[in-house]
N, C-alpha and C positions, 0 to 999 in steps of 0.2 A: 593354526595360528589365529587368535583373536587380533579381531580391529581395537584401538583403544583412540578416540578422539580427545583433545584436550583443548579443552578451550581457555587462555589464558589470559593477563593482562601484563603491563609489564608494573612494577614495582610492589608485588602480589605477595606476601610470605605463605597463606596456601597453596598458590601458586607452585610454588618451590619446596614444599608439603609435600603435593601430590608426586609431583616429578621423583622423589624420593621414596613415594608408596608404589610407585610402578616398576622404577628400576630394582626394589626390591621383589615385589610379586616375579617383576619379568624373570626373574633368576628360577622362577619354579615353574612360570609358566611360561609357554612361548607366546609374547606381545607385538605387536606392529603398534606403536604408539605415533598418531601424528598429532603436532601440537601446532595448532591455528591462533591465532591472535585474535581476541574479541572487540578489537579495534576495524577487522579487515571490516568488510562488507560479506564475503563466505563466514566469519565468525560468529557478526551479529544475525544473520539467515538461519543456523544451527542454533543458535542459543535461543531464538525463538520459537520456532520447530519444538527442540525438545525441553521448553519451559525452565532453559539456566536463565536463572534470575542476575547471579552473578560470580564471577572466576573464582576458583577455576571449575569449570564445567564437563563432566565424564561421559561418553559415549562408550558403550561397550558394543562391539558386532553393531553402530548405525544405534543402539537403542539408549533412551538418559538411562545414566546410571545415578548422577548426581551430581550436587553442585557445593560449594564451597568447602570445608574438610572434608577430603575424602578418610573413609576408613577402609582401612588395609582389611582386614577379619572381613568384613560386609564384602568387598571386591573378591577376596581368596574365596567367598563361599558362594559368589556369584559365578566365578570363575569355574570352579569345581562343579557345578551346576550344567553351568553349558557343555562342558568337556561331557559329561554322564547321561546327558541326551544326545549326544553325538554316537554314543557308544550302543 
């Protein structure tokens, strides 16, 4: 199972983007998605760590993936990626 961190905001339309790009991916891949507020004090400590500039912000396995639109394609072949070094 992949970690997926989400770093988010509230009144976000990528925000609510990504959440859409994940529940789709997760249907082919297995995800643990946890989704942190970048209001907390743990959101803004990640989003600086791994240089999200701003929401919503992608961790994959602890590592950025990336920050504002996420693309579904980019994530499925990073995805696919990790799973084929596992193997």
């Amino acid at each position: 199972m992949t970690a997926i961190t989400l770093l988010t905001q509230e009144d976000c339309a990528y925000c609510e983007h990504a959440k859409k790009v994940l529940a789709g991916v997760g249907e082919d891949h297995p995800l643990e998605v946890t989704e942190i507020s970048l209001a907390s004090e743990q959101g803004r400590a990640l989003a600086a760590r791994a240089g999200v500039h701003f929401a919503p912000g992608v961790l994959v396995d602890g590592r950025p993936f990336g920050y504002g639109r996420i693309s579904e394609r980019r994530l499925r072949r990073t995805l696919q990626r990790l799973a084929a070094e596992l193997h």
